[in-house]
N, C-alpha and C positions, 0 to 999 in steps of 0.2 A: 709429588705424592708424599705422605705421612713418610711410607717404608717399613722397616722392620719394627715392630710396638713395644721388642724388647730394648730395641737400641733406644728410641725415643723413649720408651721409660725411664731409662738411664740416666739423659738427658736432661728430661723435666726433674727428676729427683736433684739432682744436682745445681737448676734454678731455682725449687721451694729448699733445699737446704741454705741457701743461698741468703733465700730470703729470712728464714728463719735464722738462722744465724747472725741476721745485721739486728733483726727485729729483737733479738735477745738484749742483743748490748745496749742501744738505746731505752728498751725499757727495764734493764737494771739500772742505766746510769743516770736517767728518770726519777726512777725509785730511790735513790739515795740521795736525790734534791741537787745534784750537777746539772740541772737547766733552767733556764732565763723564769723567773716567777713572774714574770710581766703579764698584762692581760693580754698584749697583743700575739703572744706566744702559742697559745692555743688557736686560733686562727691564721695564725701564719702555715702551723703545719695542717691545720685541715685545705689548704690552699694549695699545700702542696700534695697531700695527699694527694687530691681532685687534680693536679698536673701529672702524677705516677700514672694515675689511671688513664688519662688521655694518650699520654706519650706511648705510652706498652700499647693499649687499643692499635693506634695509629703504624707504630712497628708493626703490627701481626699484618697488617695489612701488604706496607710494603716489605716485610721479611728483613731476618736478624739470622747473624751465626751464634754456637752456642758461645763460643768466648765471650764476647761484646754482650749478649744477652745477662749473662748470670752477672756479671759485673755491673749493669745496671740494675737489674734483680737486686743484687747487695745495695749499693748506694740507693734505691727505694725503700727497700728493706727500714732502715733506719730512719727514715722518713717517717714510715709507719709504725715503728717500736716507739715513737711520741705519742702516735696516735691512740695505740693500744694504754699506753699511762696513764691518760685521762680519764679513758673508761675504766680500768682495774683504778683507780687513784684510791678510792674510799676502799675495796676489798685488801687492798693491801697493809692499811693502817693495821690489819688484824693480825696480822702474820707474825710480829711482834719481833724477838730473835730469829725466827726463821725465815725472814725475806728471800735471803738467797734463795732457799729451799723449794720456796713458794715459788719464784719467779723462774727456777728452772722444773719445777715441776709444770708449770702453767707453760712453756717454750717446746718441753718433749713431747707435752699432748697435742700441743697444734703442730708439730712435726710430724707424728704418728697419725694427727686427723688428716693430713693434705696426702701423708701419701699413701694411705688409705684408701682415699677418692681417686687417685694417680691409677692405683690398680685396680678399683672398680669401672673406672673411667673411661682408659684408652681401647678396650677391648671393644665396649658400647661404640668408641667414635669410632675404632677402625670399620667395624663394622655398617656404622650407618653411613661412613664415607664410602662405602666400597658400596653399599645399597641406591645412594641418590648420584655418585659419580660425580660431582660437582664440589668436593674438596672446598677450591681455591674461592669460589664465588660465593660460599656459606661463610667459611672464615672470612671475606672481604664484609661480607652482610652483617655479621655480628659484632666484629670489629667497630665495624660504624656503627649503630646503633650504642655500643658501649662508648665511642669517644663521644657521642650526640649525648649524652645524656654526663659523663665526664665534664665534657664545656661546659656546661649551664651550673654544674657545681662548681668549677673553679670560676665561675664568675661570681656565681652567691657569695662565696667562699672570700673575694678577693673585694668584694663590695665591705664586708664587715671589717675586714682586714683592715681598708680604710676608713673606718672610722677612727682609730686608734692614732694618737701621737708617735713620730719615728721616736725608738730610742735614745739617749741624749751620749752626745758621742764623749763621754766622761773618763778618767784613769779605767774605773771599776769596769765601763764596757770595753772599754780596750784590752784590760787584763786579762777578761773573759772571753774577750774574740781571740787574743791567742793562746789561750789554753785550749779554745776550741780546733785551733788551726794547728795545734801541736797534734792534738788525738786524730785530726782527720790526715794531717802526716803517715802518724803510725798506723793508719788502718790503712791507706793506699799503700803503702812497702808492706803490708799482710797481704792483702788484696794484689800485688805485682808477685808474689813470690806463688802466693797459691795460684794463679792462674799458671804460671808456668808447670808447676807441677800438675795441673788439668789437663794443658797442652801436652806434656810427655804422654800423658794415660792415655789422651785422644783419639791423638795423631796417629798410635799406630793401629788401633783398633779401625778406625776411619777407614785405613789403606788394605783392610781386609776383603 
């Protein structure tokens, strides 16, 4: 069962912060022209996008704890802060000196829009979980449906993809795969220190 709506509130806030947080960093660092300007760039992450979506569908299905969950949340997260780039790309040319500004004003409102929905949300499910009694077989029902419809975009997605020449494995992309390998260092030892500090909060709350 769900369980307590306040404790699962908790929880989900903690995976859209999650998420929101990666999505920031990627589309600041987006925004300041630190990613690949190739054509096949954009389609690699709509590719992946459409793999987030399957993967999370398919977990709800067979189930996830939160540590494991928000942690992938985060490494999606930044999947999608590419994704959101593309679409703001032209609104942001406007923002002029205030990009920062922009881009974290534009990160607080979709924080405050999800958990918004979070609190309008869980009250509706508990309740219409507790109405039809069938919880686990509604979530298996939508689940599917969402990764059924997930595959067939990460196939479109991965069809286009190949059309595009692999990158050429040159100084310039080498130098760029380890810068890139450096920042995704430093976000895994951010990502290992904050999950610890989730764990202490958790664990004793958990054991109540």
């Amino acid at each position: 069962m769900l369980g307590d709506p306040f404790r699962r509130l908790r929880s989900l806030v903690i995976i859209v912060t999650a998420f929101t947080v990666a999505h920031s960093i990627t589309l600041i660092v987006a925004a300041f022209g630190f990613v690949p300007d190739a054509l096949w760039f954009p389609p690699l992450i709509e590719t992946l996008i459409a793999v987030t979506i399957v993967y999370m569908a398919l977990e709800n299905i067979v189930g996830s704890n939160l540590q494991r969950r928000w942690i992938i949340t985060f490494a999606f997260g930044l999947v999608h802060g590419f994704g959101f780039s593309f679409v703001l790309r032209e609104s942001l040319q406007f923002a002029g000196e205030h990009l920062v500004t922009s881009l974290l004003a534009f990160n607080v409102g979709v924080e405050i829009g999800q958990l918004a929905v979070l609190v309008l949300l869980i009250p509706v499910l508990d309740l219409l979980f507790k109405l039809i009694r069938a919880e686990r077989l509604v979530t298996i029902i939508l689940s599917a449906l969402v990764a059924h419809t997930g595959w067939h975009w990460m196939l479109e997605r991965g069809e286009q993809l190949m059309k595009f020449p692999f990158p050429t494995l040159d100084a310039a992309f080498l130098a760029s795969a380890m810068r890139g390998l450096m920042a995704l260092l430093i976000l895994a030892t951010l990502v290992w220190l904050a999950n610890g500090l989730l764990k202490r909060w958790i664990e004793p709350e958990s054991a109540k």
